[in-house]
N, C-alpha and C positions, 0 to 999 in steps of 0.2 A: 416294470416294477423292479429297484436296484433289492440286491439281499439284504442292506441292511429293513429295506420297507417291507420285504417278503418276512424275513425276520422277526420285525413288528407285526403283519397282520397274522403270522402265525401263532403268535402270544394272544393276539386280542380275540382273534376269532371263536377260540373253544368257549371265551368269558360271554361272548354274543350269543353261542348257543345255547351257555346255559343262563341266558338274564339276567347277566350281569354284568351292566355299563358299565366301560373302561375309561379311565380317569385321562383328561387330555393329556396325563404327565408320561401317558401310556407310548405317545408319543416318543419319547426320549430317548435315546440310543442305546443298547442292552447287548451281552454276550450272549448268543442263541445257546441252548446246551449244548448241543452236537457239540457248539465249538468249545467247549470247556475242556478242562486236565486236570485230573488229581481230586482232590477231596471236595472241589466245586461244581464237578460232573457228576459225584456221587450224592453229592447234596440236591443237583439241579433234580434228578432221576428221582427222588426221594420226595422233594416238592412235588413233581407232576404225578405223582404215584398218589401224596394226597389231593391233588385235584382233582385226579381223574376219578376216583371211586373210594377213598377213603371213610368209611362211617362211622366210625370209631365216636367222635364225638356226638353225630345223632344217639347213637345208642345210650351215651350215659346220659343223654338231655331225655330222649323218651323214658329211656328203664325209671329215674329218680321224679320226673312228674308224674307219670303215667303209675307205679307203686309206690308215692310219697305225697306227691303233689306240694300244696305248697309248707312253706317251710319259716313259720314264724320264730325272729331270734326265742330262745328263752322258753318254747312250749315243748312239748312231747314230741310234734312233728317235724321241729327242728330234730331234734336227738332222734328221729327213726331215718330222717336226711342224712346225720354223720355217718351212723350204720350200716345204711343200704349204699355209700359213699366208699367207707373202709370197705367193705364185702367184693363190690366191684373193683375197687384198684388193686387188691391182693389179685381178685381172678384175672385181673389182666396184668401181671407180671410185676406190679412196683413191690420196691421193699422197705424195709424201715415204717411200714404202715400202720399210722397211731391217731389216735384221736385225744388231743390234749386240751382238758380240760377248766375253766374260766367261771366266776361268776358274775353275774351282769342285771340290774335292774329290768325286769320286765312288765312291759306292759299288752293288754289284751283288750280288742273290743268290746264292747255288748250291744245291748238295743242301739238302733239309730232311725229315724224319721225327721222330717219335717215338711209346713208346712206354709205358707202364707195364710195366714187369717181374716187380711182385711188389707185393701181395698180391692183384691183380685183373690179370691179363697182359692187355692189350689196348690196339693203335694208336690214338693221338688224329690232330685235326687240329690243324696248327698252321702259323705263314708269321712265316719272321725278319723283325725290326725292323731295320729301316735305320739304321745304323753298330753291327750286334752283330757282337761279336767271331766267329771261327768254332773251333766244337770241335774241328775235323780230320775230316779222312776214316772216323777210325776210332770220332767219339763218344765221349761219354761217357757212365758211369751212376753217379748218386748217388741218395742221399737225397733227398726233396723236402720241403722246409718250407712247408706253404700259410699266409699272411699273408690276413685279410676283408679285409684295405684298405691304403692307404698307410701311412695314418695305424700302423697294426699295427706294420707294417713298420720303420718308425722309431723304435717304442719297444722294437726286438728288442736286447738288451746287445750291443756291440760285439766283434767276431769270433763271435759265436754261430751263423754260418752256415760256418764255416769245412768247407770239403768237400762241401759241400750246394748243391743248387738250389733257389732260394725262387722260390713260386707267389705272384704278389700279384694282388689280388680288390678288387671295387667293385659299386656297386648301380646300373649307370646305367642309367636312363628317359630316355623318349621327352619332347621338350620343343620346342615351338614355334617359340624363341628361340635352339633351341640351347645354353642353360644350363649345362645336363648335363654337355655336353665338356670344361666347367671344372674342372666335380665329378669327372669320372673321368678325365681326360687324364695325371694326374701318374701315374700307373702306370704307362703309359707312357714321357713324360716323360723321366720320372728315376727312375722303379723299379728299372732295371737300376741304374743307376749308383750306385743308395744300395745294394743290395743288394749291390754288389762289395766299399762301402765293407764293411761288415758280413763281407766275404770269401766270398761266395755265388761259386760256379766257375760258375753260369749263373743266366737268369732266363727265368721265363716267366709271361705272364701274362693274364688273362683280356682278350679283345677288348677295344677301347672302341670299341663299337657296340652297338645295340639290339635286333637282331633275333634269331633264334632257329633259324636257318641254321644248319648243319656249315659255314660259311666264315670262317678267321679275317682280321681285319682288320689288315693293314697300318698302318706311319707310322715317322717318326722315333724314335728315342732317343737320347739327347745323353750322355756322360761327361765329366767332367770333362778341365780341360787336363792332361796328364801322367796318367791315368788309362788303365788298359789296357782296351780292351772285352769285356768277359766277351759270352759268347753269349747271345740276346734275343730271345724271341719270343713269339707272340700264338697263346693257343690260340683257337678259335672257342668262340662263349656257349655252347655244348652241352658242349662237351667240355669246358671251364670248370667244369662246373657239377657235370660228373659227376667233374672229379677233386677238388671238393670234399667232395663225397659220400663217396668211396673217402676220403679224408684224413682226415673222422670216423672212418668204420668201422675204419681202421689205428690211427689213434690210440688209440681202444676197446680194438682188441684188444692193444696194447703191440708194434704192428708197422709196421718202416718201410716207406713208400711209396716206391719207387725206381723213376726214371724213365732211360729209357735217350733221348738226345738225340742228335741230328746235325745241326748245322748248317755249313755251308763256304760261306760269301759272302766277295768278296772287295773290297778294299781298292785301286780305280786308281790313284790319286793324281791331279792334277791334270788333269779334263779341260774342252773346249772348254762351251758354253753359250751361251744369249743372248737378247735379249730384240729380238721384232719390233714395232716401230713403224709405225703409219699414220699419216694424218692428213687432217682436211677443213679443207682452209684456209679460215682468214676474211677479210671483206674487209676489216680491217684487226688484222693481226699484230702491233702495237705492243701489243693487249690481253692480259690474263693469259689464259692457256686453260685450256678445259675439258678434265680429263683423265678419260678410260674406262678401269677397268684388269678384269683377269681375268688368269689365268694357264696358262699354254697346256701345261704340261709337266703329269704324270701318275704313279700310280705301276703298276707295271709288270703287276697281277694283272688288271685289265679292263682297259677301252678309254678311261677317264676320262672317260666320257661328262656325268658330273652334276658331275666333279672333276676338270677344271674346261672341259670345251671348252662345253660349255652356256651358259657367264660368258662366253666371248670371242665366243662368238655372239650374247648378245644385247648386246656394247657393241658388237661392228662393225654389226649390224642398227638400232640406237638412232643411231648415228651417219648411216647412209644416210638412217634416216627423216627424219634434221634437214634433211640434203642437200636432199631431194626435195622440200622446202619452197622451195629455194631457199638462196645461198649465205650459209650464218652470217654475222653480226658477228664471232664469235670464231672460233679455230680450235679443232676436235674434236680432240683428239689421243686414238689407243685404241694402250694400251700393253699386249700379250699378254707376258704377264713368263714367263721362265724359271727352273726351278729354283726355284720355292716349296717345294713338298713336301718341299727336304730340306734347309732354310735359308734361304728366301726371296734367296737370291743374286741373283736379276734384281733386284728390288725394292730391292736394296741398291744394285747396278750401275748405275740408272735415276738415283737420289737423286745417287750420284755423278757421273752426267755430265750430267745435267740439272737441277741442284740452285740453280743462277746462274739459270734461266730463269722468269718471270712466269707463277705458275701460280695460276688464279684459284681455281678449284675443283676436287676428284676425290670419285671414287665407285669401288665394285669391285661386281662378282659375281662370287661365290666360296663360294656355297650351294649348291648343285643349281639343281633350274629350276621346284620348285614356285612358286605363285603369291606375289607379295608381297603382306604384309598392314599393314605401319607403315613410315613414314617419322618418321627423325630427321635435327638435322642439327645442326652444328655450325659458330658462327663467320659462317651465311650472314645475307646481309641479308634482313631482317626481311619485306619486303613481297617481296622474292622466294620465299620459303617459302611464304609465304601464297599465292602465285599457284600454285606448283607440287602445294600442299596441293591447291587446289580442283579441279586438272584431272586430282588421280589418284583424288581419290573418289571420281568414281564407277565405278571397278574394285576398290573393294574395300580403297583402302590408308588404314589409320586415321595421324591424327596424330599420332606419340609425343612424349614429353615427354623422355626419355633422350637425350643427350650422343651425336652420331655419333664414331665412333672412326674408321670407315674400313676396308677391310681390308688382309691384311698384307703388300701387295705394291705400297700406296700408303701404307702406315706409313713410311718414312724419307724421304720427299720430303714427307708433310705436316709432321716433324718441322721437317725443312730449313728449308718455307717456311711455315708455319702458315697457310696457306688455308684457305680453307671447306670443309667434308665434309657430304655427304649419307650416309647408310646407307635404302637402301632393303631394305627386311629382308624375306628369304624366309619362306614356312613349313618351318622343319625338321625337321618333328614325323616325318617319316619318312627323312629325312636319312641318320641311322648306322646306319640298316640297310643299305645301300649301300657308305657310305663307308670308303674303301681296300679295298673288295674286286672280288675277281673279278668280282661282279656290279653293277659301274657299266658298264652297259653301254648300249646306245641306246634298246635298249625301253624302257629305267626313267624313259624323256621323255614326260611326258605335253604333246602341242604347243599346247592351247588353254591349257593353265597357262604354257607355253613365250611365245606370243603375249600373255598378261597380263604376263610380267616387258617384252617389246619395249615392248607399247603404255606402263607408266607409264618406263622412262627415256627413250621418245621428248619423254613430255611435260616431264618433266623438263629433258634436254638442250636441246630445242626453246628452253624460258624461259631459260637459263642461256648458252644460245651466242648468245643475241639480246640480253643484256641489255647496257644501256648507261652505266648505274651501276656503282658499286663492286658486286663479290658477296661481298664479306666484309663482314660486317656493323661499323660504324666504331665 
């Protein structure tokens, strides 16, 4: 075995002991730390310090589900999230600690049931979609029309849903990248809202998620301006599948499928929100800053453990480890945004009242908390990438070649200021089987996966809050 192979398996190995597969990029050729100098040995030291035992971010993913739980934009337990958020980042050393506040339309569940009626009588699972209209107290039963897909759905002639619920349908898999959610999100989306166009009096439609749970999944749906909200909801992939099934055999026999529904969620109007700010100042604030974002609010079925308190933990723990080096050149700012899940409203509020200020670079977590496996980036300078490349290989994170976008709760402040972006990108090959359900909950944290997202933004931040150059690439 030559040193550079000893080298590589001595990176990969501690990733095998603690269960977590090493990406073939792992392969690639890498500075061992021993052999580092100067402020890239004290970085490498810093990384393996959060690999090896780091908890920092379990602790604010347990403390805020485990005394918060979950965290719907716009409700009360949203604002006891901000709270027990600022409480914790003051006790652990940031400064400038604020909760800045926003107002944003909210909406809230109520009852929800359904059921098939006729020609197979028997209750599904199902969980309204955030902004569906509600049927009333009293429900409703119609027809059901099952659509395989969007696509279907849009070539149905117009008003040919009139009196009916249309069921829309998608094939989504499981995907690394997360791909997937592109491929099936619009059913979601906009399923309702095309189906209304078409005059559908409800819509329901299969999860988008991947697993194979009685649990349906949760999220937004949008209507149009001046569009009334028909009711919207998400059965779970089982009961999806089977009212597929019932749909042929009706069909077969020249018999309609009739679903009896109830949903009653309701409509607040304008309520409070916000987004908490930290910060590690630098020793000199005239520079652009590094910004850390996640999103701290939730949707209301778990505890939001992987969506998203998992992200606000490892950018406040990513930020300490910079600290503990000693104090940045830059300032760290870590922005917990509010009200993503159901408009990205912090993220919009941040852009607005931070949007004049010198922002050198941002990054988000907002995948769950499996391990990262590629970096991309956008816009950064060149030999800074190259440095942050070499200190994350050997955990596992391969080099990408793709265009960082960012994510979407630092989307209108990199519009704003066209800074640099990092994506340090999760694995989220088991991502939507979790995601918007009940079952994001704390145990779904694996902590040494947990400990590989810290170690590579520590090294990250680490290069980026000490740089002295431009980090936008000129």
């Amino acid at each position: 075995m030559n040193r550079t192979t000893l080298a590589a398996f001595a990176a990969i190995a501690p990733l095998a002991l603690a269960g977590i597969a090493p990406s073939a990029a792992t392969a690639q050729v890498f500075v061992p730390a021993a052999a580092l100098d100067g402020a890239d040995a004290r970085i490498a030291a810093a990384r393996d310090a959060a690999m090896d035992g780091d908890d920092i971010a379990m602790d604010f993913v347990e403390g805020i589900t485990t005394e918060v739980g979950p965290r719907q934009a716009g409700t009360p337990a949203e604002a006891r999230g901000r709270e027990w958020a600022v409480r914790w980042l003051r006790a652990n050393g940031f400064s400038n600690v604020r909760d800045e506040p926003y107002t944003m339309p909210t909406w809230v569940r109520g009852a929800e049931t359904a059921e098939i009626v006729s020609p197979f009588a028997q209750p599904l699972h199902l969980t309204a979609l955030g902004n569906s209209g509600s049927t009333g107290a009293q429900g409703i039963e119609a027809e059901i029309v099952a659509f395989e897909n969007y696509a279907a759905l849009a070539a149905a002639p117009e008003g040919s849903l009139a009196g009916k619920i249309a069921y829309i349908g998608h094939q989504m898999r499981p995907a690394q990248d997360g791909s997937s959610y592109g491929f099936a999100g619009p059913a979601r989306w906009t399923g309702p809202a095309l189906a209304a166009r078409k005059r559908a009096i409800a819509a329901v439609i299969k999860s988008v998620g991947t697993d194979t749970h009685r649990m349906p999944h949760t999220g937004n749906t949008g209507f149009a301006e001046g569009q009334d909200p028909i009711p919207a909801a998400a059965l779970s992939v089982p009961d999806a599948e089977n009212l597929e099934r019932m749909a042929r055999r009706a069909d077969a026999a020249g018999t309609p499928l009739v679903l009896r529904l109830t949903l009653t969620p309701q409509q607040l109007g304008e309520m409070r929100s916000g987004n908490v700010i930290a910060e590690i100042p630098g020793r000199d604030p005239s520079l652009p800053l590094v910004l850390l974002a996640c999103h701290l609010d939730s949707w209301d079925l778990g505890t939001g453990a992987i969506d998203d308190a998992s992200g606000c933990g490892i950018a406040a723990a990513a930020a300490k480890g910079v600290a503990a080096q000693g104090q940045p050149l830059r300032t760290i700012r870590v922005l917990f945004a509010g009200a993503e899940e159901v408009g990205v409203w912090g993220g919009k509020a941040y852009a607005a009242s931070h949007g004049d200020e010198p922002h050198g670079v941002a990054y988000e977590s907002d995948f769950g908390a499996d391990r990262i496996w590629r970096m991309d980036t956008a816009r950064l300078n060149a030999a800074l990438a190259d440095r942050i490349a070499g200190l994350v290989a050997p955990l596992g994170v391969a080099r990408g070649s793709a265009e960082a976008g960012g994510g979407a709760d630092i989307g209108a402040i990199i519009a704003a200021t066209d800074m640099a972006v990092i994506d340090l990108q999760q694995d989220g090959t088991r991502y939507f089987e979790l995601h918007h359900t009940a079952d994001d909950t704390l145990d779904k944290i694996d902590p040494a996966q947990l400990r590989q997202n810290v170690a590579a933004w520590v090294a990250a931040t680490s290069v980026l809050a000490n740089a002295k150059g431009p980090l936008r690439a000129e």
